[in-house]
C-alpha positions as CSV (number, residue, x, y, z in Angstrom):
1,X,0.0,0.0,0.0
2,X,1.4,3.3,-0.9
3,X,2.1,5.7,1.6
4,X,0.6,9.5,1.7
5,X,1.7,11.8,-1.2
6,X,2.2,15.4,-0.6
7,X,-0.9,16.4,-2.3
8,X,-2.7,14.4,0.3
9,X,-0.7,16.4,3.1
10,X,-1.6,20.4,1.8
11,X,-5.0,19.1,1.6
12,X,-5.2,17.4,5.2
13,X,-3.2,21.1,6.1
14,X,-5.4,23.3,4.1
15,X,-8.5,21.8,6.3
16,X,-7.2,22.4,9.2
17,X,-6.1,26.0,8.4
18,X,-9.5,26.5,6.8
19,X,-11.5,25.1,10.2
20,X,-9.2,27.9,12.2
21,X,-10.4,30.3,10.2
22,X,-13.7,29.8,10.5
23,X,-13.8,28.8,14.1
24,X,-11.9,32.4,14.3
25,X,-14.5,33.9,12.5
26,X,-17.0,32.5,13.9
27,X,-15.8,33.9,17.5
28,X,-15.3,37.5,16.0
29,X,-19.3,37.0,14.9
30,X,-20.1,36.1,18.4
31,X,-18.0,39.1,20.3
32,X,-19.4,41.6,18.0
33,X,-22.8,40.1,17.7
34,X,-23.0,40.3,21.5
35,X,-21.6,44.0,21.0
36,X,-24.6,44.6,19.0
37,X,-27.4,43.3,21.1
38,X,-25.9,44.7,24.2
39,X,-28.3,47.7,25.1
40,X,-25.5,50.0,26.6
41,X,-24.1,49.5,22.8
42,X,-26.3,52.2,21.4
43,X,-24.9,54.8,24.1
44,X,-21.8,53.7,23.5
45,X,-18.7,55.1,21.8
46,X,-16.5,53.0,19.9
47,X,-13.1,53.9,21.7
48,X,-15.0,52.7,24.9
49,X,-14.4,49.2,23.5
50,X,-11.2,48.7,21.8
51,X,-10.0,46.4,24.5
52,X,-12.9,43.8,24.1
53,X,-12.1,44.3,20.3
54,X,-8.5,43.8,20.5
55,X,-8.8,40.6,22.8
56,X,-11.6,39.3,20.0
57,X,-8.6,40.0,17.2
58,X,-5.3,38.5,18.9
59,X,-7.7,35.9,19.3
60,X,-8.8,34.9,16.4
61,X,-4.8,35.2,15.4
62,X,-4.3,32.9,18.1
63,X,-6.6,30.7,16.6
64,X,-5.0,30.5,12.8
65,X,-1.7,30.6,14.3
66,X,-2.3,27.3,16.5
67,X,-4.2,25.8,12.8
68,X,-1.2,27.0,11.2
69,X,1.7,25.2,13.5
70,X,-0.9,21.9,13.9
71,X,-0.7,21.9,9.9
72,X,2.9,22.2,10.0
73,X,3.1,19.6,12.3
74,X,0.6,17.3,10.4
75,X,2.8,17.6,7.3
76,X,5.9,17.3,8.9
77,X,4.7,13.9,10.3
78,X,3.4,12.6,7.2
79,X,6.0,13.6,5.5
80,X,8.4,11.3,7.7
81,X,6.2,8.6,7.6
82,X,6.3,8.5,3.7
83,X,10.1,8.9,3.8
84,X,9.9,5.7,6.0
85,X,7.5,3.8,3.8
86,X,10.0,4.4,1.2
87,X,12.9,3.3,2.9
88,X,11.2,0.1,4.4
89,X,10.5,-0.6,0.8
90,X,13.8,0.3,-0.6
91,X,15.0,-2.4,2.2
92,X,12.8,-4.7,1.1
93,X,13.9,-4.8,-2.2
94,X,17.6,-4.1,-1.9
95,X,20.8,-6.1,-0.4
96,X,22.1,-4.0,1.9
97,X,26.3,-4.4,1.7
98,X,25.9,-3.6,-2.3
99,X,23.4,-1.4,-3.1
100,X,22.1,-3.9,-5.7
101,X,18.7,-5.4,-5.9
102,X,18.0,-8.4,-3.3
103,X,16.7,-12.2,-4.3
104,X,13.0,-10.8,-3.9
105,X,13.4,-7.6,-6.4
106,X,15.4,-10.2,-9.3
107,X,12.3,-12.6,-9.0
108,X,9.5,-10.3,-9.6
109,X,12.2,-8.9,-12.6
110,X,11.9,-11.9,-14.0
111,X,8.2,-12.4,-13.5
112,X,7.1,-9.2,-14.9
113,X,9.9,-9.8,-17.8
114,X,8.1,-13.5,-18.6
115,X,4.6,-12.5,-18.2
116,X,5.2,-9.6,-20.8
117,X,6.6,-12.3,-23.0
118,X,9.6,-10.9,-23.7
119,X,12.9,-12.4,-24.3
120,X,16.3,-11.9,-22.6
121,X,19.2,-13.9,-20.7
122,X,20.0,-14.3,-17.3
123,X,23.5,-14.5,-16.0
124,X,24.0,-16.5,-12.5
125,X,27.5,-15.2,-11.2
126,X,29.7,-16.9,-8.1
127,X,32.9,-15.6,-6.7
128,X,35.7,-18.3,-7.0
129,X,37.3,-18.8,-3.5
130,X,35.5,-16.5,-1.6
131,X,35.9,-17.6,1.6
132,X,39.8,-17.7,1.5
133,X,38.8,-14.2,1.1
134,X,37.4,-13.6,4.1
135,X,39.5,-16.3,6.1
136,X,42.6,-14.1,5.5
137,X,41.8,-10.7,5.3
138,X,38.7,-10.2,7.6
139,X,34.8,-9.8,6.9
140,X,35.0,-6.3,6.3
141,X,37.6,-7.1,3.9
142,X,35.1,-9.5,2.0
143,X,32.2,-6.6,2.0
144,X,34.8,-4.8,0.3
145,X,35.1,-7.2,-2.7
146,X,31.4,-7.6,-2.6
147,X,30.9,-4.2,-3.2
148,X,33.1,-4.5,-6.2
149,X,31.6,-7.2,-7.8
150,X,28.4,-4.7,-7.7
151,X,30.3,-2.0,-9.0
152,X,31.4,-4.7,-12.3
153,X,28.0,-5.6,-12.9
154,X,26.7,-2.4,-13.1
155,X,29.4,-1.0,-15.5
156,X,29.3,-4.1,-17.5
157,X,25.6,-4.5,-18.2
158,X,23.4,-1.9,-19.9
159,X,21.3,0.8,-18.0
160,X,18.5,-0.6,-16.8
161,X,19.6,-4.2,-16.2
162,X,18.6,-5.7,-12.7
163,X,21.9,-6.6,-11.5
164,X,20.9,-8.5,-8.0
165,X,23.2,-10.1,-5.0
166,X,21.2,-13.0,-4.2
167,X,22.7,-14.6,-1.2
168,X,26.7,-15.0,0.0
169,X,29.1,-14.7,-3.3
170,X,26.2,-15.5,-5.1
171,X,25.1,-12.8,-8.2
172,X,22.5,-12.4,-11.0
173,X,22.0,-9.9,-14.0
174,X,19.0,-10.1,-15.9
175,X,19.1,-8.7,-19.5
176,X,15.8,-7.9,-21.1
177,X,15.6,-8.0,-24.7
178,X,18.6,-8.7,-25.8
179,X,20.3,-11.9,-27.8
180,X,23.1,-14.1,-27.1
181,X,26.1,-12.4,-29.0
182,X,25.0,-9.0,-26.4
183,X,24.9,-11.6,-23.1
184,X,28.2,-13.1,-24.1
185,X,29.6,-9.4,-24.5
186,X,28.5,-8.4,-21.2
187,X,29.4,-11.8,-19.6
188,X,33.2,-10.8,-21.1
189,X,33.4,-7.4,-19.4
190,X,32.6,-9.0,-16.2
191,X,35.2,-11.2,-16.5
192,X,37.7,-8.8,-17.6
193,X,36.1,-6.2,-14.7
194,X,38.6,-9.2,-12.8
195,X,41.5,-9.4,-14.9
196,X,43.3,-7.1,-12.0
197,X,44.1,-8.1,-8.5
198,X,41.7,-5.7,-6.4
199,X,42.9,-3.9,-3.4
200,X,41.4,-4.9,-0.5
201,X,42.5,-4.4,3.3
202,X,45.8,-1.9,2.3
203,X,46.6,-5.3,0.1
204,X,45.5,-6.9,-3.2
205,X,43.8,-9.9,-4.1
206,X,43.0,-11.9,-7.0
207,X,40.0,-13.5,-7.6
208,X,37.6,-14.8,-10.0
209,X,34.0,-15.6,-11.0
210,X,32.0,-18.2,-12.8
211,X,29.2,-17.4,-14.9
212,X,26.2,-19.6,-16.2
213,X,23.9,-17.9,-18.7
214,X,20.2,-18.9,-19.5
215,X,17.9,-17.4,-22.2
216,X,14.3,-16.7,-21.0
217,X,11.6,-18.5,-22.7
218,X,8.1,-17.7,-23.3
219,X,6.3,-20.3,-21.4
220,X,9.4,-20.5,-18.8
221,X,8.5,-19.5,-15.1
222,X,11.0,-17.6,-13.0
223,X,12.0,-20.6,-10.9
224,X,13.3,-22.5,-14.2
225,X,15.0,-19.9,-15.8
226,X,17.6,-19.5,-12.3
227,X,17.7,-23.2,-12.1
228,X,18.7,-23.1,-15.9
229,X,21.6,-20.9,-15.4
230,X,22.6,-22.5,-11.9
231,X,22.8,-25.8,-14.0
232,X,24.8,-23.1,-16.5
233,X,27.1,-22.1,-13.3
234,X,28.2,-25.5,-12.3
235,X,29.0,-26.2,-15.8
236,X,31.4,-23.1,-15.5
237,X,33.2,-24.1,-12.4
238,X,33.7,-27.6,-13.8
239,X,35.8,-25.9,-16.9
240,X,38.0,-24.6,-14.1
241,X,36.3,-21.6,-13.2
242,X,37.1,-18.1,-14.6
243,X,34.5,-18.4,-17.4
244,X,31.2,-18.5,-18.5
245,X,29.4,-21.1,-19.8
246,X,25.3,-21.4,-21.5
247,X,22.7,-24.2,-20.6
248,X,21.8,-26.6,-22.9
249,X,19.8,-29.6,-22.8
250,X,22.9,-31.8,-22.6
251,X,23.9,-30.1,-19.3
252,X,20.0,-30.5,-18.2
253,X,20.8,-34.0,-18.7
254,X,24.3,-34.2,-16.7
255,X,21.7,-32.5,-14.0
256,X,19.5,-35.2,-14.2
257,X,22.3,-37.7,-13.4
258,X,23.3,-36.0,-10.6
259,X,19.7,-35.8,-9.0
260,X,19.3,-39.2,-9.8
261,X,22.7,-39.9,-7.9
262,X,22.5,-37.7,-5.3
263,X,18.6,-39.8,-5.0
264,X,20.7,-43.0,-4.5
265,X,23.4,-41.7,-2.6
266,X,20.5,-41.0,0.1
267,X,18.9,-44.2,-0.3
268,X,22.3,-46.5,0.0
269,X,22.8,-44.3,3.4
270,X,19.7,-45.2,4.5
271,X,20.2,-49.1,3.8
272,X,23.9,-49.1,4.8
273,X,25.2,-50.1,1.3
274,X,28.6,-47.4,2.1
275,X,30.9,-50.4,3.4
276,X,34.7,-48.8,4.9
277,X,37.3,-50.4,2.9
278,X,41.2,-50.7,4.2
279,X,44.6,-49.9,2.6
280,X,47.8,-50.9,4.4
281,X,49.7,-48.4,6.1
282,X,53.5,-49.7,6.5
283,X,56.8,-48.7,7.9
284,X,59.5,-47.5,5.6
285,X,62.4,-49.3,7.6
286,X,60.9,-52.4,8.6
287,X,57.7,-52.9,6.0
288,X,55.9,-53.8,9.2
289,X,52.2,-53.2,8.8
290,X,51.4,-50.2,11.2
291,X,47.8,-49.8,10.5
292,X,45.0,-48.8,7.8
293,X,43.6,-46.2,6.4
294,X,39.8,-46.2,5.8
295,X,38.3,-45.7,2.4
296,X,34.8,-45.4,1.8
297,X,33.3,-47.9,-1.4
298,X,29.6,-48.4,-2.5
299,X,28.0,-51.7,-3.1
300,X,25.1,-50.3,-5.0
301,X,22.7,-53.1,-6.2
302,X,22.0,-51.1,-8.8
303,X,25.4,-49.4,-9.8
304,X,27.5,-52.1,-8.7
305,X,30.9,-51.7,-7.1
306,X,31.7,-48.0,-6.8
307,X,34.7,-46.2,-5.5
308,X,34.7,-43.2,-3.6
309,X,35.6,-40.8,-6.3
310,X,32.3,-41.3,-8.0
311,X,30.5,-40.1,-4.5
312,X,32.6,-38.2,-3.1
313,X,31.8,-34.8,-4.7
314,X,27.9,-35.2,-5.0
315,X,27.8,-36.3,-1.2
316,X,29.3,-32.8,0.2
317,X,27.8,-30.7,-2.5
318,X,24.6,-32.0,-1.1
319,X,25.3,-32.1,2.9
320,X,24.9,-35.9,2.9
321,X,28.7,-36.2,3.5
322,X,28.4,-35.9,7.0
323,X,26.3,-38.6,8.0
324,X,28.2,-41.1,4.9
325,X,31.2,-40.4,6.9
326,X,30.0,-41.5,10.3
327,X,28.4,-44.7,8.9
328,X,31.9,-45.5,7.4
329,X,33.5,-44.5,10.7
330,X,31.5,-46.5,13.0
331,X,31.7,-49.6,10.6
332,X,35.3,-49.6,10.5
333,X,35.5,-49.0,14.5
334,X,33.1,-51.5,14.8
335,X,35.6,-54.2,12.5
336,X,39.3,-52.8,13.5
337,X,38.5,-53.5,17.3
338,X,38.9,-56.6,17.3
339,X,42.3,-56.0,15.8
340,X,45.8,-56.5,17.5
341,X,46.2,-53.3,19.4
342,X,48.6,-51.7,18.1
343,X,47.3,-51.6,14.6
344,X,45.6,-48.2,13.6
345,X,42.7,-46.8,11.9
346,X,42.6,-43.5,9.6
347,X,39.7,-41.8,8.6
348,X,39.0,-39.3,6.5
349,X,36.7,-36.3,7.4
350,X,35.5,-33.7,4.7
351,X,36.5,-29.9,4.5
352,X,32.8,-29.1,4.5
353,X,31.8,-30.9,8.2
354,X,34.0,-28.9,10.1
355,X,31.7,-26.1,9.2
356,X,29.9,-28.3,11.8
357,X,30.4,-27.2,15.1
358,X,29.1,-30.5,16.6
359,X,32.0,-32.8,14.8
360,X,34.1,-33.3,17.4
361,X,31.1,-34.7,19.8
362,X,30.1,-37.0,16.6
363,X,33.4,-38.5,16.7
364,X,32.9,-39.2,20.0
365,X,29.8,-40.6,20.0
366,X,31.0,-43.3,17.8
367,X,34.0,-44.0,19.9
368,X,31.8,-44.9,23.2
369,X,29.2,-46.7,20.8
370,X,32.4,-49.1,19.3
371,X,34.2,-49.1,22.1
372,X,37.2,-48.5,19.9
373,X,40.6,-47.3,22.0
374,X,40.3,-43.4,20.9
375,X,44.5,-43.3,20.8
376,X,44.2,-46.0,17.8
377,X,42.0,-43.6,15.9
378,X,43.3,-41.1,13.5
379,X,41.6,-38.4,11.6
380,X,42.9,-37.0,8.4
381,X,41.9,-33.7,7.3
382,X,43.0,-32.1,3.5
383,X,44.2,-28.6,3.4
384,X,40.7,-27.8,2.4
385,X,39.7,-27.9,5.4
386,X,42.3,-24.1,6.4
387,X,39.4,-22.7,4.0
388,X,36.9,-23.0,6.0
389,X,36.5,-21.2,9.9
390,X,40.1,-21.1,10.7
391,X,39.4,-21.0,14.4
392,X,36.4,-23.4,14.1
393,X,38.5,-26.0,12.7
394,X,41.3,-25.5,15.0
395,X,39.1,-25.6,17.9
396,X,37.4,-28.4,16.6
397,X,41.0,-30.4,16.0
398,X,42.1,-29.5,19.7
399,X,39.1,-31.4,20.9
400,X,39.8,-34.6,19.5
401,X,43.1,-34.4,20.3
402,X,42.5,-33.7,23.7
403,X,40.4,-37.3,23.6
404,X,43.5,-38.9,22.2
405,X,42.9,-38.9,18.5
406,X,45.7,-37.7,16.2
407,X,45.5,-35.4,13.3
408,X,47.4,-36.1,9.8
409,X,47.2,-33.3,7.2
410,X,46.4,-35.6,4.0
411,X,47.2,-34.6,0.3
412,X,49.8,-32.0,1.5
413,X,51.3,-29.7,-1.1
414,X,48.0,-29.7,-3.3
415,X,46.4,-26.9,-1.4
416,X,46.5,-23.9,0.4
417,X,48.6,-24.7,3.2
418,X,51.2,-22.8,3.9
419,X,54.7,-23.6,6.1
420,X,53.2,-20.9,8.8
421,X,50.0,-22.3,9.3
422,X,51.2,-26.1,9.3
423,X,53.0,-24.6,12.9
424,X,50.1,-23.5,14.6
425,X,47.6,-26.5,13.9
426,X,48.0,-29.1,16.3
427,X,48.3,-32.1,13.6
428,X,50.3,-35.2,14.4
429,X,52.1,-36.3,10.9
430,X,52.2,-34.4,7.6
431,X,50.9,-36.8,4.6
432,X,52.3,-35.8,1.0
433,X,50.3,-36.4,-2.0
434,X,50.9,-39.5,-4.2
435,X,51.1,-36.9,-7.0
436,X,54.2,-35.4,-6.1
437,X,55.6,-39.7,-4.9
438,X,54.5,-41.0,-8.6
439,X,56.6,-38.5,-10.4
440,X,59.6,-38.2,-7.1
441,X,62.1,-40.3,-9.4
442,X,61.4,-38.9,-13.0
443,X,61.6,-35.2,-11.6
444,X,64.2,-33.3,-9.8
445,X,61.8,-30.4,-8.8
446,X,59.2,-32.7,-7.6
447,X,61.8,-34.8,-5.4
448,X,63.0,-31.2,-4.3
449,X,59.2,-29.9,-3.4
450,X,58.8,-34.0,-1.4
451,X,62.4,-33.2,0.5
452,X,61.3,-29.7,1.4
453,X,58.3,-31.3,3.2
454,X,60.0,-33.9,4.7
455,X,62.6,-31.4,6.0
456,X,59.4,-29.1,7.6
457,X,58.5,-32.6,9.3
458,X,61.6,-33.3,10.9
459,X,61.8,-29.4,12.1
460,X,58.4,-30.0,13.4
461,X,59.2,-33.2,14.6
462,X,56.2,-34.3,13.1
463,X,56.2,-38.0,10.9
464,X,55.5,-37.8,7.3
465,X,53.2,-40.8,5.1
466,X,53.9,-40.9,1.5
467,X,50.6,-42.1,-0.5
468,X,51.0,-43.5,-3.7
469,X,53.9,-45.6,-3.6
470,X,54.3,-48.3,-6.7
471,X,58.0,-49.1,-6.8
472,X,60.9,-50.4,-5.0
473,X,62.8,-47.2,-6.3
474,X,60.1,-45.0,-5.0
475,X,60.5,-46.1,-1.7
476,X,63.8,-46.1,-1.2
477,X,64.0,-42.4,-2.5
478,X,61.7,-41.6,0.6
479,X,63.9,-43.6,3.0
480,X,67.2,-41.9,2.2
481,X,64.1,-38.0,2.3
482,X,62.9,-39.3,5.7
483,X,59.8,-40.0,5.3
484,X,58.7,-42.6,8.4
485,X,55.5,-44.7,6.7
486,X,53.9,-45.3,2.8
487,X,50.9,-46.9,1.7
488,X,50.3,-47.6,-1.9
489,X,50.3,-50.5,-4.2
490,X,53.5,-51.8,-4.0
491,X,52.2,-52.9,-0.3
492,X,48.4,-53.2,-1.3
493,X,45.1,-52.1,-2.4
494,X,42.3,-51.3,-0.5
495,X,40.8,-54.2,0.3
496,X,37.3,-55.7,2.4
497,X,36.7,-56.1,5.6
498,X,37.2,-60.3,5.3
499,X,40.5,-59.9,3.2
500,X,41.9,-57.9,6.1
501,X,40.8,-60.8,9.0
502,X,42.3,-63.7,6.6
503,X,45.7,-61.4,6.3
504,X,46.1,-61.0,10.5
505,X,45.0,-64.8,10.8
506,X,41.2,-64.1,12.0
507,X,39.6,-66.2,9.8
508,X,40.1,-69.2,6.9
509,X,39.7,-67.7,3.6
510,X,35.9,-67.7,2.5
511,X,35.3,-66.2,-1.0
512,X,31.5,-66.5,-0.5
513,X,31.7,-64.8,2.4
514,X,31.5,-61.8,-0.1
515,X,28.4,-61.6,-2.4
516,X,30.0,-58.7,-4.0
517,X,33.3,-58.4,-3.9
518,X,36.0,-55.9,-5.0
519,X,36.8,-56.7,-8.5
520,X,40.6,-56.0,-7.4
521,X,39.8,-58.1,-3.7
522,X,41.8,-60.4,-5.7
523,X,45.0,-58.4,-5.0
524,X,46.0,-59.8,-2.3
525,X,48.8,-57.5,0.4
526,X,52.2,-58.9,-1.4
527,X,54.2,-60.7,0.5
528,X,56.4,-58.4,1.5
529,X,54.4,-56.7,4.0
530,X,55.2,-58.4,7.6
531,X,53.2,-58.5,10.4
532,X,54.3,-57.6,13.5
């Protein structure tokens, strides 16, 4: 409902000025009227009563006076009212950090836009990395780059355009009545509005954004043309970011894939068909098996055997990671306690549930339900996890360790780690990425880059795991570098549950024990591997 307009305030002040008046005049009728009737009137002389006349007069400009400041007043306060209908409005309608329009104003953009069948493209924007953003230089540092990104889209697209912040780093820019070749040209100057590192926090930064790009269709509502270009987005950030890429039906079917996976993912949860596979973890010196580490496999009846790369991505892009993870975890628990004691279990945990506060009490929850020895336990983390809440996550890691459980940085050297922040997270051991150990003999820089990290472990006294390790030659490289333990296939695959109890002597060998087995269960831990 819109508020007063000013025409409506002279005309509320004009009737009350008016009513003064006449109330005024009305009161100089009755004064002189009574003048009039008054008998001594006739005999008397007109100076006789000035006074009564002057009282009647600064009366009556009491009177008008008092209409006069109560108008004033009246306007005044409708006039503030309507300033504050139009900024509650203005609110409503607009993000507040950039100025731009807000989710709510883009959608009825688009609705107007469809209903008036006209044509035009949407362009669904995300800043690449935004958080690292905000995890190094502050908040206030990331309402700064926010404000920028408004300040692209503006220039960029033509006057007019509804250029909206829709939630966190997430944009939109709706162009009415244009064609492809103009989108694509406005999608370009955004990109380019990039190109240069922008200075934020008395420093610069680099960054990046993604952009998916959906024409509108006639009989399209507002809710498919955003999912059009989200599906557009995500097609962006899978060419490695930095571009811009248009739906099409081909992507629309990708999409499809991915609910439908994302639909099973749920479902095998649900009937516990995640199993936790193990891969030997061995001592350099002695090849004395020192433990597992757990890896997550799928024994869809409908997919078949799946590894964890297929799952992986869908499960924490969707939030299901977390409770996929403490199935795993609790199964494995569950199998490994039984185990000779000092054999033990890592397990990986996901960047995205440390944004879970709760993690550290999950963790422990499964310990007390497994009754699995919490010193025997050890979590890996990836340096993904030093993008999320710094303190969070560090908090989060004390907790478990104060329960027992070591920390291992995993993949190390493929992130955003650096040196500094290794020495102030409480980890235990430092793991280095099996694609810097595959190429450690071929390549002089990479065995430089695996001897550097070494070298931080043993000032850190911290131990370091190499992954990946295929060869004899690869292995000694990282004895004579240091490095204290190594999984990889020269000392076995992952491998079930029933392979690992045959290999420590817990059972005869029972291939129908497993209705669907690894195709590579086969691959037995090579001889040798010694027990302890």
């Amino acid at each position: 409902m819109k508020g007063p307009t000013n025409k409506a305030v002279r005309i509320a002040s004009s009737h009350i000025i008016t009513t003064c008046a006449t109330i005024a005049a009305l009161l100089m009728f009755v004064v002189l009227g009574s003048q009039v009737l008054s008998p001594a009137f006739a005999h008397a002389h007109l100076p006789e009563n000035a006074d009564t006349l002057k009282v009647a007069f600064l009366l009556n400009i009491a009177i008008v006076l008092f209409g006069w400041r109560r108008s004033k007043d009246l306007g005044e306060a409708l006039a503030a009212y309507e300033e504050a209908e139009k900024l509650a409005r203005r609110n409503a309608n607009t993000d507040p950090t950039t100025g731009l329009s807000n989710r709510r104003e883009l959608m009825r953009s688009l609705e107007d836009t469809i209903e008036a069948k006209k044509s035009g493209v949407v362009l669904l924007l995300d800043l690449d990395h935004f958080k690292r953003v905000n995890d190094l230089h502050g908040h206030l540092a990331g309402d700064h780059l926010l404000r920028f990104v408004g300040e692209v889209l503006v220039k960029s697209a033509p006057a007019g355009s509804c250029c909206a912040r829709i939630g966190g780093d997430e944009f939109a820019v709706m162009l009415e009545g244009i064609g492809s070749a103009e989108a694509e040209r406005v999608a370009n100057a955004i990109l380019r509005g990039f190109a240069k590192p922008v200075p934020v926090d008395k420093s610069e930064v680099r960054v990046s954004v993604s952009i998916g790009l959906a024409a509108m269709a006639g009989a399209m509502r507002e809710e498919d043309v955003l999912r059009q270009s989200d599906v557009a987005l995500y097609a962006a950030k899978r060419a490695g970011r930095d571009c811009f890429a248009w739906f099409d039906r081909e992507l629309e079917r990708e999409l499809s894939e991915r609910l439908k996976l994302e639909e099973d993912i749920r479902f095998g949860i649900q009937n516990k068909e995640f199993v936790p596979f193990f891969q030997p973890l061995i001592d350099l010196e002695t090849r004395e098996l020192v433990g597992f580490e757990t890896l997550a496999r799928w024994r869809s009846p409908t997919r078949g055997f799946v590894e964890a790369e297929a799952f992986i991505e869908t499960a924490e892009s969707t939030g299901l990671i977390g409770p996929l993870t403490m199935m795993i975890m609790e199964q494995a628990l569950t199998e490994a306690r039984s185990w000779p004691q000092h054999l033990k279990l890592a397990v990986n945990v996901s960047p995205v549930q440390f944004r879970d506060k709760t993690l550290a009490e999950q963790i422990t929850k499964v310990l007390t339900r497994t009754g699995f020895a919490a010193h025997r336990l050890e979590i890996e983390v990836t340096e993904g996890s030093l993008l999320e809440d710094r303190d969070q996550v560090r908090t989060i890691m004390q907790s478990l360790k104060n329960l027992g459980i070591s920390i291992s940085l995993d993949d190390f050297g493929t992130g955003y780690a650096s040196f500094a922040q290794v020495n102030t997270l409480p980890i235990d051991r430092i793991k280095i990425d099996k694609s810097f150990i595959s190429t450690i003999v071929k390549s002089e820089q990479t065995a430089a880059i695996v001897n550097s990290i070494a070298s931080l472990g043993h000032t850190l006294k911290v131990p370091i795991t190499a992954e990946g390790v295929e060869s004899e030659q690869i292995r000694n490289e990282l004895k004579k570098f240091g490095c204290s333990e190594a999984q990889g296939w020269l000392f076995g695959r992952a491998v079930s549950a029933d392979t690992v109890r045959t290999f420590l002597g817990m059972r005869e060998p029972d291939d129908a024990a497993d209705p669907l087995p690894d195709p590579e269960d086969a691959v037995r831990f090579t001889p040798r591997l010694r027990r302890r």
